[in-house]
N, C-alpha and C positions, 0 to 999 in steps of 0.2 A: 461398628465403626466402618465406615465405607471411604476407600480408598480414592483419590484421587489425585490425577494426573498434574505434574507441574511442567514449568514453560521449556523445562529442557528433557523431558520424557514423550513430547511430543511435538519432535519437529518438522513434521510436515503442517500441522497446521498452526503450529504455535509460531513458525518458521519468521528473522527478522525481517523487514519491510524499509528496503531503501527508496526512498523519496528527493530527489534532484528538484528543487522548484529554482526557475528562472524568469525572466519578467512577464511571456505571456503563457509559458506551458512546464508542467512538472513529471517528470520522467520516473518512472515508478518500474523496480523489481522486488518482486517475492513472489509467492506462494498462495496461487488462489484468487488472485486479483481481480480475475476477469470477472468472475462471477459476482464480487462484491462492487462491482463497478456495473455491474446488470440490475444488481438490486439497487442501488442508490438512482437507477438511470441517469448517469453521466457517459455523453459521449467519449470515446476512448478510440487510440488509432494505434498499429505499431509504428514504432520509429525505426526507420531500415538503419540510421548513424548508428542511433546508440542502442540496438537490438533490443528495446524494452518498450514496455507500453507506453502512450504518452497522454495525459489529460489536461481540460484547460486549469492554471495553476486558482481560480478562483473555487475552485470542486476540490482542491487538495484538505481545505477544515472538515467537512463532510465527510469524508474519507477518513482523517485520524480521528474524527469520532468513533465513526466504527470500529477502526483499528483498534484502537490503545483501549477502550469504554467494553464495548461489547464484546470483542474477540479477545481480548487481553494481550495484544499481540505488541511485541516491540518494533517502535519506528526508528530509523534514522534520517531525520530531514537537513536537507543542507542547502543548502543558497548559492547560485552558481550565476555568473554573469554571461550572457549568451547574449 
Protein backbone atom coordinates (compact mmCIF):
# COMPACT_ATOMS: atom_id res chain seq x y z
CA UNK A 1 0.00 0.00 0.00
CA UNK A 2 1.55 3.29 -1.07
CA UNK A 3 0.88 6.15 0.97
CA UNK A 4 -0.47 9.27 -0.25
CA UNK A 5 -0.48 12.86 0.41
CA UNK A 6 -3.95 14.86 1.06
CA UNK A 7 -4.86 18.53 0.51
CA UNK A 8 -3.93 19.62 4.01
CA UNK A 9 -0.44 17.55 4.30
CA UNK A 10 0.72 19.62 1.52
CA UNK A 11 0.39 23.12 1.78
CA UNK A 12 2.59 24.72 -0.35
CA UNK A 13 1.41 23.12 -3.27
CA UNK A 14 -1.88 22.08 -2.47
CA UNK A 15 -2.14 25.81 -0.98
CA UNK A 16 -5.92 27.70 -1.55
CA UNK A 17 -6.19 30.06 -4.71
CA UNK A 18 -8.08 33.30 -4.35
CA UNK A 19 -9.56 34.59 -7.54
CA UNK A 20 -11.28 38.41 -7.47
CA UNK A 21 -12.81 38.53 -11.05
CA UNK A 22 -14.28 41.99 -12.02
CA UNK A 23 -15.50 43.23 -15.37
CA UNK A 24 -12.28 43.53 -17.39
CA UNK A 25 -9.40 41.89 -15.08
CA UNK A 26 -9.24 39.13 -12.30
CA UNK A 27 -6.91 39.45 -9.34
CA UNK A 28 -5.39 36.17 -8.38
CA UNK A 29 -3.29 35.17 -4.92
CA UNK A 30 -1.84 31.83 -4.06
CA UNK A 31 0.86 29.56 -4.49
CA UNK A 32 2.80 28.97 -7.69
CA UNK A 33 0.88 30.93 -10.02
CA UNK A 34 3.19 32.45 -12.07
CA UNK A 35 4.35 29.46 -13.37
CA UNK A 36 1.05 28.03 -14.20
CA UNK A 37 0.17 31.22 -15.98
CA UNK A 38 3.56 30.51 -18.08
CA UNK A 39 2.37 27.33 -19.09
CA UNK A 40 -1.29 28.26 -19.99
CA UNK A 41 0.66 31.39 -21.83
CA UNK A 42 -1.66 34.04 -20.57
CA UNK A 43 -0.39 37.46 -20.28
CA UNK A 44 -0.19 38.35 -16.38
CA UNK A 45 1.05 41.73 -14.72
CA UNK A 46 1.41 42.68 -10.97
CA UNK A 47 -1.14 44.93 -9.64
CA UNK A 48 0.94 47.61 -7.40
CA UNK A 49 -3.25 48.52 -5.45
CA UNK A 50 -3.89 45.16 -4.77
CA UNK A 51 -0.27 43.55 -4.45
CA UNK A 52 -1.29 40.46 -6.39
CA UNK A 53 -1.03 39.28 -9.76
CA UNK A 54 -3.52 40.45 -12.31
CA UNK A 55 -5.06 38.63 -15.61
CA UNK A 56 -7.58 39.43 -18.22
CA UNK A 57 -10.88 37.97 -16.46
CA UNK A 58 -11.64 36.12 -20.01
CA UNK A 59 -8.24 33.57 -19.07
CA UNK A 60 -9.72 33.00 -15.47
CA UNK A 61 -11.99 29.41 -16.92
CA UNK A 62 -8.66 28.15 -18.27
CA UNK A 63 -7.05 28.74 -15.15
CA UNK A 64 -9.66 26.88 -12.78
CA UNK A 65 -9.36 24.07 -15.21
CA UNK A 66 -6.06 23.73 -14.28
CA UNK A 67 -6.56 24.53 -10.83
CA UNK A 68 -9.47 22.52 -9.46
CA UNK A 69 -8.94 19.38 -12.60
CA UNK A 70 -5.26 18.84 -12.64
CA UNK A 71 -3.64 20.22 -9.56
CA UNK A 72 -6.50 19.46 -7.24
CA UNK A 73 -6.27 22.56 -5.72
CA UNK A 74 -8.97 24.77 -3.91
CA UNK A 75 -10.31 28.02 -5.58
CA UNK A 76 -12.21 30.75 -4.01
CA UNK A 77 -13.83 32.99 -6.76
CA UNK A 78 -15.73 35.96 -5.95
CA UNK A 79 -17.18 38.72 -8.10
CA UNK A 80 -16.30 42.18 -7.33
CA UNK A 81 -17.65 45.51 -8.95
CA UNK A 82 -14.64 47.71 -9.94
Amino acid sequence: MTWTPTLFEEPATRATVSIKCGSRSAWLRGYGLRQLLLELDCASMWCPIEHCLTIPVDRVGDLLALLEHRDRRVVELTAVDR
